[in-house]
C-alpha atoms as a printed R data frame, in Angstrom:
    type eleno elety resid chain resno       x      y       z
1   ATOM     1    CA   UNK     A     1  23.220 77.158 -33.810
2   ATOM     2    CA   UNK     A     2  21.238 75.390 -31.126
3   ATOM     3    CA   UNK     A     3  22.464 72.690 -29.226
4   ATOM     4    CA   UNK     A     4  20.111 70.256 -27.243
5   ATOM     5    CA   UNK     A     5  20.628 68.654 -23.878
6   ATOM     6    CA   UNK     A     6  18.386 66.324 -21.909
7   ATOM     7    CA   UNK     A     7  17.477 66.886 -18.477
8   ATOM     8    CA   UNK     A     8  15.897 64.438 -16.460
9   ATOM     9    CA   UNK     A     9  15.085 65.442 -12.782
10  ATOM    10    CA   UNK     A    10  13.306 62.954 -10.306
11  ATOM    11    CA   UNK     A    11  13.004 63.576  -6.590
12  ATOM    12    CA   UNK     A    12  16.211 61.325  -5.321
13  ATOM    13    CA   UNK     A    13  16.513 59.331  -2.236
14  ATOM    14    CA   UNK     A    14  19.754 58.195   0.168
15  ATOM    15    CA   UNK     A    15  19.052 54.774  -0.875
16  ATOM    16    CA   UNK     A    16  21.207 53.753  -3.405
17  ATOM    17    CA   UNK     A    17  18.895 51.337  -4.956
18  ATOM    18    CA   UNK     A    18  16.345 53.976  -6.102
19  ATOM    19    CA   UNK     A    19  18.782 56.719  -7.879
20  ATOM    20    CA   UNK     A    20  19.775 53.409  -9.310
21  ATOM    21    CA   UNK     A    21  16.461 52.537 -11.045
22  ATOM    22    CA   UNK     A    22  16.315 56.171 -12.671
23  ATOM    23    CA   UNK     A    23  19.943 56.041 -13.794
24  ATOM    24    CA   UNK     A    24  19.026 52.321 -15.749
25  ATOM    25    CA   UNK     A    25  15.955 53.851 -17.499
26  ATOM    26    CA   UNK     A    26  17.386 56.652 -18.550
27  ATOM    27    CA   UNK     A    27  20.690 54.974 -19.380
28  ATOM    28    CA   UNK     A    28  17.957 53.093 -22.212
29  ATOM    29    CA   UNK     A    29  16.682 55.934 -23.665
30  ATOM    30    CA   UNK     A    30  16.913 56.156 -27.939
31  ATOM    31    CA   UNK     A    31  18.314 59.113 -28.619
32  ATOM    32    CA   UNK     A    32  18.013 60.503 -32.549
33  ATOM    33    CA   UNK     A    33  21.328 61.871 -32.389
34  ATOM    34    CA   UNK     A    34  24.454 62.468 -30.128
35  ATOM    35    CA   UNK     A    35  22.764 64.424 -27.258
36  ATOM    36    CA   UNK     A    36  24.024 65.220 -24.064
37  ATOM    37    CA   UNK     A    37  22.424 63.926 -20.812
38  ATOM    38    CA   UNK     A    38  22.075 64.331 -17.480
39  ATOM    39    CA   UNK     A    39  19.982 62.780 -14.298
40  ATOM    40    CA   UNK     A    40  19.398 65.057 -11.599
41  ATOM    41    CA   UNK     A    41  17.859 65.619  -8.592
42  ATOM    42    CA   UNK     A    42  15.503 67.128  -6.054
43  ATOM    43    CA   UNK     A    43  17.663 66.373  -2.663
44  ATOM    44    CA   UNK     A    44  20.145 63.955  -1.232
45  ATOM    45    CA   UNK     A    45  21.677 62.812  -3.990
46  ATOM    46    CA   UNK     A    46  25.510 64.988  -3.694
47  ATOM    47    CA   UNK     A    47  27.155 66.144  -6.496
48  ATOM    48    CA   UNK     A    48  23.902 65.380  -8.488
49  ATOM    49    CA   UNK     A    49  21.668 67.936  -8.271
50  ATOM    50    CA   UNK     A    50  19.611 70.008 -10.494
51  ATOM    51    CA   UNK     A    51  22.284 72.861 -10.743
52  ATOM    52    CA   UNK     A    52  25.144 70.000 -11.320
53  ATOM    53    CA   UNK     A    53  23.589 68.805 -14.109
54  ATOM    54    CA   UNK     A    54  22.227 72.486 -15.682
55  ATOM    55    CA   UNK     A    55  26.087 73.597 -15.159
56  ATOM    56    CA   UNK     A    56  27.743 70.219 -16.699
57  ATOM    57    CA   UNK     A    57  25.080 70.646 -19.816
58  ATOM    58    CA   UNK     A    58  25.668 74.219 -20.671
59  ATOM    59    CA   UNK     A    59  29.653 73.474 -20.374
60  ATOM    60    CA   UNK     A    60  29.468 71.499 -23.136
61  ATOM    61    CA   UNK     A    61  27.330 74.618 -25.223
62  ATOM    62    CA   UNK     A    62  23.799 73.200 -24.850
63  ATOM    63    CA   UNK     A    63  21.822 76.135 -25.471
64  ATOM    64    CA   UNK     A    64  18.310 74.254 -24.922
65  ATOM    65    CA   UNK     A    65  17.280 72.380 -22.184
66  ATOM    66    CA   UNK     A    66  15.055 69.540 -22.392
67  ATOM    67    CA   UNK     A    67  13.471 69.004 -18.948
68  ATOM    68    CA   UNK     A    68  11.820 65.849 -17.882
69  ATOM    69    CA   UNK     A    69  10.739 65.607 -14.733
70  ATOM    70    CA   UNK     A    70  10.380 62.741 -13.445
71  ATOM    71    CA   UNK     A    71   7.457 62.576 -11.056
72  ATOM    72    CA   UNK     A    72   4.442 60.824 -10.525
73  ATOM    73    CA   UNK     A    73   1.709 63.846 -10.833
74  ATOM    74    CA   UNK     A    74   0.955 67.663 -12.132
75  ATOM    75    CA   UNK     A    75  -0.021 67.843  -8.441
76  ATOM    76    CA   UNK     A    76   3.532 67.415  -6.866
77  ATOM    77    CA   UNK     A    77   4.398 70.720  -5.289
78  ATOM    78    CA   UNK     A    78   8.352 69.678  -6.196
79  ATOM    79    CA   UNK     A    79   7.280 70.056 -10.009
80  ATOM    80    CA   UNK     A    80   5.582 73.232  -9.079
81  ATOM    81    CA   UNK     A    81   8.790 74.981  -7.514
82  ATOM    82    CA   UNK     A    82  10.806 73.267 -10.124
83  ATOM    83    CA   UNK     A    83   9.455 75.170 -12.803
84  ATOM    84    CA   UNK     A    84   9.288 78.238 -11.109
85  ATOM    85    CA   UNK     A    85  13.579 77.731  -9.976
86  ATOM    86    CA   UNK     A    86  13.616 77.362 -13.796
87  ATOM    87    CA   UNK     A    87  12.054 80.071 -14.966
88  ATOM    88    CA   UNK     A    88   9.308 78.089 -16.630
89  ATOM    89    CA   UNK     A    89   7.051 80.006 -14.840
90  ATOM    90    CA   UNK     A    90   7.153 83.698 -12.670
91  ATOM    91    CA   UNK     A    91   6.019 82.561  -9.561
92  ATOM    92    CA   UNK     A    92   5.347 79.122  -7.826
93  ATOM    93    CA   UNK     A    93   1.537 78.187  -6.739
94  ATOM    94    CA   UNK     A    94   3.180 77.304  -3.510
95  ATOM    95    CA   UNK     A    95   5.979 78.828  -1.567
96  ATOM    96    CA   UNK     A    96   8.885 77.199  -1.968
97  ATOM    97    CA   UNK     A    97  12.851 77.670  -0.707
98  ATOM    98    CA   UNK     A    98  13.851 76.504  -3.615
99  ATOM    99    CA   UNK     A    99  16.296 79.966  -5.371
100 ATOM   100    CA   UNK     A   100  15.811 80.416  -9.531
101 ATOM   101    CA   UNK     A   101  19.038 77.924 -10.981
102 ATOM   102    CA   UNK     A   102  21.847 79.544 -12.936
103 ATOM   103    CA   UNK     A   103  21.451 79.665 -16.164
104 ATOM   104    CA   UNK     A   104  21.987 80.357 -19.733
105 ATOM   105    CA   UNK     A   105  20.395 78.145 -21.740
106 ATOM   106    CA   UNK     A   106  16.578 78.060 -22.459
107 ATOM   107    CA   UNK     A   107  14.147 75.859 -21.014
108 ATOM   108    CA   UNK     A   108  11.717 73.137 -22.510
109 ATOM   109    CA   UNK     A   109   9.700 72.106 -19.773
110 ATOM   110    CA   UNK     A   110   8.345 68.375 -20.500
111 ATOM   111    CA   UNK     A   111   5.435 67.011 -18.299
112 ATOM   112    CA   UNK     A   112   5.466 64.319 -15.404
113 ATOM   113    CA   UNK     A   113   3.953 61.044 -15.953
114 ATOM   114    CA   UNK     A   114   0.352 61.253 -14.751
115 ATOM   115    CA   UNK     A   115  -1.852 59.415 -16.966
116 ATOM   116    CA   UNK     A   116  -2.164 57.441 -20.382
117 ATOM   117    CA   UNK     A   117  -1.275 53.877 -21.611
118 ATOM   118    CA   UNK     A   118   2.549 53.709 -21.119
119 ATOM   119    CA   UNK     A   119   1.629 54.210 -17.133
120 ATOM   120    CA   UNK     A   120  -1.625 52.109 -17.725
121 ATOM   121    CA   UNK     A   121   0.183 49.135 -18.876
122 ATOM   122    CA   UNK     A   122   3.562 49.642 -16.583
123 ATOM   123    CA   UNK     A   123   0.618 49.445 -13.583
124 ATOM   124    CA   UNK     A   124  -0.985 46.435 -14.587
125 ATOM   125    CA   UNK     A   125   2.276 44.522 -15.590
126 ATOM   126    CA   UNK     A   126   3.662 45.707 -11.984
127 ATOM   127    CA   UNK     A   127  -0.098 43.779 -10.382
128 ATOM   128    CA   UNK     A   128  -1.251 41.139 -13.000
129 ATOM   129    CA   UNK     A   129   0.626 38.120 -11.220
130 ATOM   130    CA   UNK     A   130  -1.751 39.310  -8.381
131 ATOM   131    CA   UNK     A   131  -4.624 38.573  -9.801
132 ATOM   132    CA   UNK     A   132  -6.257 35.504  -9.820
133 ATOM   133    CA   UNK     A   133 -10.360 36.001 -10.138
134 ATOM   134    CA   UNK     A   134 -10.467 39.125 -12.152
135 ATOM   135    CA   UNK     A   135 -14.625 39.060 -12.372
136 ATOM   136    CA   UNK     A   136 -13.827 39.835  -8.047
137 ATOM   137    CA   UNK     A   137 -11.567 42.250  -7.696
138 ATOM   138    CA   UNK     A   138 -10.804 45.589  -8.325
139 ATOM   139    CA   UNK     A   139  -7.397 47.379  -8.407
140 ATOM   140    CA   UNK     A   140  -6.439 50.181  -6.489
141 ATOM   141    CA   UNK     A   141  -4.076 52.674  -7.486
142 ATOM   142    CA   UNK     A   142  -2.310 54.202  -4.446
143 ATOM   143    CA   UNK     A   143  -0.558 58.053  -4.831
144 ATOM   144    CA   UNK     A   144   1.603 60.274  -2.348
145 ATOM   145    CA   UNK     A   145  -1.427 62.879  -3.103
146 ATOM   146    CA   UNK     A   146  -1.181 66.502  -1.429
147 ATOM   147    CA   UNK     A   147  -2.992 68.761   1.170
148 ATOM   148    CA   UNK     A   148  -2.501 71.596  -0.533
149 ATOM   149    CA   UNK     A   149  -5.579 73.257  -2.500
150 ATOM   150    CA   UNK     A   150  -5.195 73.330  -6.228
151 ATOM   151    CA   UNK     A   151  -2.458 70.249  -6.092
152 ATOM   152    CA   UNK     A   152  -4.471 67.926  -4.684
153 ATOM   153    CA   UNK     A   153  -6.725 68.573  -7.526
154 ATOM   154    CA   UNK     A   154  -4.041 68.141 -10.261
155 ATOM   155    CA   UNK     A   155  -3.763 64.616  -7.962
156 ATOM   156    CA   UNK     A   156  -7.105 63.158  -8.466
157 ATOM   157    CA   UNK     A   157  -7.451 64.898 -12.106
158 ATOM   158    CA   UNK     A   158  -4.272 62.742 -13.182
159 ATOM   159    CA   UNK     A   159  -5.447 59.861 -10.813
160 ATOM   160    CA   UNK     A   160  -8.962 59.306 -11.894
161 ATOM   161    CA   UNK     A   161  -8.294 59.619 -15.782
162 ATOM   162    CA   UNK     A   162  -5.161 57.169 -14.701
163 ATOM   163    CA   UNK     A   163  -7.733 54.416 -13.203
164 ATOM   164    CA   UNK     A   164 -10.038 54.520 -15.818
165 ATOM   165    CA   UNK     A   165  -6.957 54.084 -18.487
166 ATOM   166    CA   UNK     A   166  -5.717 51.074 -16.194
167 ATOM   167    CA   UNK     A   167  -9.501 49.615 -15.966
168 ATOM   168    CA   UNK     A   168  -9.307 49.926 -20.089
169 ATOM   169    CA   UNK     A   169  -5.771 48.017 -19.885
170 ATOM   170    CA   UNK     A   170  -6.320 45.437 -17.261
171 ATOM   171    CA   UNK     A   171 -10.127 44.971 -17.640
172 ATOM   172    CA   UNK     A   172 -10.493 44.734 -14.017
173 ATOM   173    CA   UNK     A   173 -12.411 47.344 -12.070
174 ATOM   174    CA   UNK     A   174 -10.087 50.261 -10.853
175 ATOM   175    CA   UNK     A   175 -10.342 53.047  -8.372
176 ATOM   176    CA   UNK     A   176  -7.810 54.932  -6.584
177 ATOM   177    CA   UNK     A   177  -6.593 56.485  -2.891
178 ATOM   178    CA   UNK     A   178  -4.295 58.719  -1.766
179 ATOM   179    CA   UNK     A   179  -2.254 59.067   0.984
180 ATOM   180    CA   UNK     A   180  -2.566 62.931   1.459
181 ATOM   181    CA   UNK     A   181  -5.275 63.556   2.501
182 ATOM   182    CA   UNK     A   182  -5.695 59.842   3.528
183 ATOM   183    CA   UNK     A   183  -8.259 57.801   2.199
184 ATOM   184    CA   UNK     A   184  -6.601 54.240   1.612
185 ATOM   185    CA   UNK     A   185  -7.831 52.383   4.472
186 ATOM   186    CA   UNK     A   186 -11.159 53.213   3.987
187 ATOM   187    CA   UNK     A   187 -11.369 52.735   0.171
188 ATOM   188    CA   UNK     A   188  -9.843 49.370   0.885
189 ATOM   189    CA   UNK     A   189 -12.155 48.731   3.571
190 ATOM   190    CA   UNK     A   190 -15.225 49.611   1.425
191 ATOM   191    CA   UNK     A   191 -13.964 47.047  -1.449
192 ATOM   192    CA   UNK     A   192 -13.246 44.327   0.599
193 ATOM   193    CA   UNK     A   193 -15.580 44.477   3.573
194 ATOM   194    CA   UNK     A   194 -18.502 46.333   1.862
195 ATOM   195    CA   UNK     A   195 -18.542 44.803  -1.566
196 ATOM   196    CA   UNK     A   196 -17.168 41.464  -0.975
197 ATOM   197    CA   UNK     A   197 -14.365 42.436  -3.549
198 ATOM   198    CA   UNK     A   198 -10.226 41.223  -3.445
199 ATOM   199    CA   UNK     A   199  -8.230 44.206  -3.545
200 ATOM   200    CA   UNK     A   200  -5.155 44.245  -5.552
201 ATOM   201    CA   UNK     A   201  -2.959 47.385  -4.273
202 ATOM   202    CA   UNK     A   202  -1.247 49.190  -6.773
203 ATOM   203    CA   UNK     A   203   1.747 51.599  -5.571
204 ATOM   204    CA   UNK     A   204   2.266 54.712  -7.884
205 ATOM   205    CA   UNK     A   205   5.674 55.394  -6.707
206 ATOM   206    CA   UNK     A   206   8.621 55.527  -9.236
207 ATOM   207    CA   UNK     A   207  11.298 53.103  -7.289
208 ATOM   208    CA   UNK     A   208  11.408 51.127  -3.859
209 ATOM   209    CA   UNK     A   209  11.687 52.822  -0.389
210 ATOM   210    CA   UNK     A   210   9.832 54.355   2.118
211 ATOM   211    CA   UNK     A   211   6.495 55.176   1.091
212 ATOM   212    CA   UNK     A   212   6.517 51.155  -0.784
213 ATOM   213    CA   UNK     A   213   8.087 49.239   2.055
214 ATOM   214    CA   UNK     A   214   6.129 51.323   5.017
215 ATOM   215    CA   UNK     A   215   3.828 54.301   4.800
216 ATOM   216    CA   UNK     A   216   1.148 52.083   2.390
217 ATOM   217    CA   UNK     A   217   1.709 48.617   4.510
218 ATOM   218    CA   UNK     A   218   1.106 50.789   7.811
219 ATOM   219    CA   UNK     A   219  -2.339 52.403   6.492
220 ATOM   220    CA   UNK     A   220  -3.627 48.657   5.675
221 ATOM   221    CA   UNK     A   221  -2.554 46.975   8.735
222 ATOM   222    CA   UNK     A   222  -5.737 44.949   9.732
223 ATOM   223    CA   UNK     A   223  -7.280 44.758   6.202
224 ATOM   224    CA   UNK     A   224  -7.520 42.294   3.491
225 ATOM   225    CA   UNK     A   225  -5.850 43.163   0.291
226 ATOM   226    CA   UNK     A   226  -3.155 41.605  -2.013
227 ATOM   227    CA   UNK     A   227   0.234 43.581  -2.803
228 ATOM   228    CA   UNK     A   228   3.813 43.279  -4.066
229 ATOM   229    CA   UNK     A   229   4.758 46.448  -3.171
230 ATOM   230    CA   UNK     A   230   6.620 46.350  -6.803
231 ATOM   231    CA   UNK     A   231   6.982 50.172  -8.183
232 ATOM   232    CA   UNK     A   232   7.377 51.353 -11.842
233 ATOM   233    CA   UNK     A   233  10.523 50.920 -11.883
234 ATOM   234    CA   UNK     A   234  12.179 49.140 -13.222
235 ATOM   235    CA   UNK     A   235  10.085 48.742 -16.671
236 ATOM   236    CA   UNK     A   236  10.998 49.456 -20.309
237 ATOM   237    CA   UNK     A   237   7.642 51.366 -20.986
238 ATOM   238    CA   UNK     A   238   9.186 54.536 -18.946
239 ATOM   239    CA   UNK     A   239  12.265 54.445 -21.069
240 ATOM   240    CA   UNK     A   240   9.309 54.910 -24.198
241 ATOM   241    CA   UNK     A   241   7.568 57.284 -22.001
242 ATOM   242    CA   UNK     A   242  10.797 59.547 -22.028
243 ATOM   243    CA   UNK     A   243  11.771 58.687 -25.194
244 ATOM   244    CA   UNK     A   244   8.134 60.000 -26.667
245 ATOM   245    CA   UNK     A   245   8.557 63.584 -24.313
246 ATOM   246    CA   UNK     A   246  11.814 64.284 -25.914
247 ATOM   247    CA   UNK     A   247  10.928 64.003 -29.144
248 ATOM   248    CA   UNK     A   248   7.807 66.072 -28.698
249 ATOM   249    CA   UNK     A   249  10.227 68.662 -26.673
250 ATOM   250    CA   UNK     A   250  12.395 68.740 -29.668
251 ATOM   251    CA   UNK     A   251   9.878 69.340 -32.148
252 ATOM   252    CA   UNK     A   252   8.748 72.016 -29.774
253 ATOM   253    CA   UNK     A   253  11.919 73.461 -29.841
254 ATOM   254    CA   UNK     A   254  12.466 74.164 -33.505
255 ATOM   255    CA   UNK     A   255   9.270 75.946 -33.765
C-alpha cells in the first residue's frame, strides 16, 4: 500500500525569522487527508535538514515522497544538486558536494516557483502600496540569478515569462534584473534616468535577510527608485501555490 509524505525543502538561513516564514506557510497548507510533513533544509538550519526530514518520513512508512522545493527559480544550482542527491536525476548539471540522501522511499520531484499568477499576484501585493502614478512607472523584478551557463538561462526563462505575468496582474510596465551576473543598477538607471520613469523594486526572495536588507540596497546606492524591501513571504498565495503542487504530485503518483 503506498503511503504519502510531503517534503518541503527551501534553502534555510541562521536567522530565525526566515525558517520562521517557511514553517507558517507550510504550517497552512490543506491537506486532503492525514499526511505526514516535513520542512527541511539546504544548510544551517541543525537538526533540520534534508536527510532529518527524509529519515523522520520514512519512519513513519511513507513510501512516496512528495518534494517541494522551495526556491525561487529552475536556474538555482541548489535545486539542481538537490535532485541529483535525490536520485531524481543521474548526474547534476553542476558539480556539487552535495552525497545522494538515504533512502527508501520513491521520489516525486515537484517544481520551484518560477512563474505564473500565484507569484504574479504575491509580487504585486508585496509593491502595490508603492505605487502611486502607475501610467510612470515600471516595476522591476529583482532575482539572485547565476553565472553559471545553462542556469542563468533557466533564470531569465522563468524571469521574463514572470514579468510579463506581473505586467498582466499589476498593469504597470515590468522588466527584470539580476544580481548574478549584475545588471540592477543599470536597468534602474536606464528607467529612471533614461526614460524619465519611477522605479518600483521588486525583491524575488522568499523571506527577509541578507540579499533584502543589503546586497539589492548596496547595488542602488545613488539611484532613484522606490522599495519596501518586503519578500514573498509571508503571503497566503504560496500556501495555494503548494497546496496546487501536491495535489498534482499526488495525482502523479497513482499513475
Amino acid at each position: 500500500m503506498r503511503s504519502p509524505g510531503i517534503l518541503v525543502i527551501s534553502h534555510g538561513s541562521k536567522e530565525p525569522y526566515w525558517v520562521e516564514q517557511v514553517d507558517q506557510a507550510v504550517a497552512k497548507l490543506h491537506l486532503p487527508e492525514k499526511i505526514p510533513v516535513e520542512v527541511s533544509f539546504l544548510e544551517t538550519v541543525k537538526g533540520r535538514l534534508i536527510q532529518d526530514g527524509i529519515d523522520h518520513l520514512e519512519a513513519l512508512d511513507v513510501t512516496d515522497l512528495l518534494v517541494i522545493p522551495l526556491f525561487m527559480s529552475s536556474g538555482s544550482t541548489h535545486v539542481d544538486e538537490i535532485s541529483y542527491a535525490l536520485g531524481v536525476k543521474d548526474a547534476p548539471d553542476k558539480e556539487t558536494d552535495l552525497k545522494p540522501f538515504r533512502r527508501k522511499a520513491r521520489v516525486h520531484f515537484g517544481s520551484p516557483l518560477d512563474d505564473g499568477e500565484d507569484v504574479a499576484r504575491m509580487v504585486w501585493d508585496k509593491v502595490c502600496p508603492l505605487s502611486v502614478h502607475p501610467a510612470n512607472e515600471i516595476i522591476l523584478l529583482v532575482g539572485h540569478g547565476s553565472v553559471h551557463n545553462g542556469f542563468l538561462q533557466r533564470w531569465e526563462q522563468g524571469i521574463s515569462s514572470l514579468a510579463r505575468t506581473v505586467q498582466s496582474v499589476s498593469s504597470i510596465r515590468t522588466d527584470y534584473a539580476l544580481l548574478n551576473p549584475e545588471s540592477v543598477h543599470d536597468k534602474v538607471a536606464y528607467w529612471n534616468q533614461e526614460r524619465g520613469h519611477d522605479v518600483i523594486v521588486a525583491p524575488l526572495f522568499l523571506s527577509s535577510g541578507y540579499f533584502t536588507s543589503r546586497v539589492i540596497p548596496k547595488r542602488l546606492e545613488g539611484l532613484e527608485y522606490r522599495y519596501s524591501g518586503e519578500p514573498l513571504l509571508p503571503h497566503p498565495l504560496l500556501t495555494t501555490w503548494m497546496d496546487r503542487q501536491i495535489s498534482e504530485l499526488m495525482q502523479g503518483m497513482q499513475k
